[in-house]
C-alpha positions as CSV (number, residue, x, y, z in Angstrom):
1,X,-11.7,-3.7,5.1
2,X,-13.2,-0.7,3.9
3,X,-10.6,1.8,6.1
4,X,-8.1,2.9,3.3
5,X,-4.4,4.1,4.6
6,X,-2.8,7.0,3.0
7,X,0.2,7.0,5.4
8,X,2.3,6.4,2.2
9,X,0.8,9.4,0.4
10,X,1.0,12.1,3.1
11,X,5.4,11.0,3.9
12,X,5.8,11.1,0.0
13,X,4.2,14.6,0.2
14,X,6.6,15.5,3.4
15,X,9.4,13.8,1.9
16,X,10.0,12.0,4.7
17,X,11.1,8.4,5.3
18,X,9.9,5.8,7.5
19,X,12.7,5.6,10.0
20,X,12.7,9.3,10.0
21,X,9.1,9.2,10.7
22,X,9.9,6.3,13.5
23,X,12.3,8.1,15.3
24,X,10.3,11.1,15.7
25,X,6.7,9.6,16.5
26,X,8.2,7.1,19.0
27,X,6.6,3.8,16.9
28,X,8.8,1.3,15.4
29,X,9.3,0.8,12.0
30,X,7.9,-2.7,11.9
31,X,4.7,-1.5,13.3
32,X,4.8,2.1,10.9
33,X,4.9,-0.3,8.1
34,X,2.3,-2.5,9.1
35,X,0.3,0.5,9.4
36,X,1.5,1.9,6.4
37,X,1.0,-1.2,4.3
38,X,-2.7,-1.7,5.3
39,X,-1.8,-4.6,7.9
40,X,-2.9,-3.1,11.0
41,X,-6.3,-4.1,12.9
42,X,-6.1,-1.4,15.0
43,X,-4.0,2.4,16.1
44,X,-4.3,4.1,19.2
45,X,-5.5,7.5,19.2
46,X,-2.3,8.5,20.6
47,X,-0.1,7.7,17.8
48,X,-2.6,8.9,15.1
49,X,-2.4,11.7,17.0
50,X,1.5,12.2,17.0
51,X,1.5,10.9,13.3
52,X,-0.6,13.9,12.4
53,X,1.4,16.3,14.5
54,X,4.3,15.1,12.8
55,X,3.2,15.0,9.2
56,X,1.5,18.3,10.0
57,X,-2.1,16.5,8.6
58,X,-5.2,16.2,9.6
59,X,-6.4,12.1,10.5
60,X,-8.2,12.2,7.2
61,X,-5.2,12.4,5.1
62,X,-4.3,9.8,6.5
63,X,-7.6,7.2,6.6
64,X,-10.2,7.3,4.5
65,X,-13.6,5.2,4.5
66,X,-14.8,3.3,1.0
67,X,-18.0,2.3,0.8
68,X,-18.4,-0.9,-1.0
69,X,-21.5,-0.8,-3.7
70,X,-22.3,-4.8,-3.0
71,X,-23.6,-4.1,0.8
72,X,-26.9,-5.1,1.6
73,X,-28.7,-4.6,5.0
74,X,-28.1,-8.3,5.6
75,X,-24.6,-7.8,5.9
């Protein structure tokens, strides 16, 4: 996947925890961690959204696109 997460880097900033960060986004921790570990397939725009509120950050602190150098067209 080229989608990077930097959910990891933006709580370390905010010293903040991940249950803290649970508790006041309204997501489990399971799923926070999932997310924060790079696991996730997919986030709705409405947690994003409260994970950026919360965090005070902007969604590109938070995902960042890497382009790989070996694409081709065929890909």
């Amino acid at each position: 996947m080229n989608i990077t997460i930097n959910l990891d880097v933006m709580m370390a900033k905010r010293k903040m925890r991940l249950k803290e960060l649970s508790q006041l986004v309204g997501v489990s921790e399971q799923n926070l961690s999932i997310l924060k570990n790079g696991k996730a397939k997919a986030i709705r725009f409405s947690t994003l959204e409260k994970i950026c509120e919360v965090l005070e950050c902007q969604p590109g602190d938070i995902l960042a696109y890497e382009l790989k150098e070996n694409l081709s067209l065929d890909d």
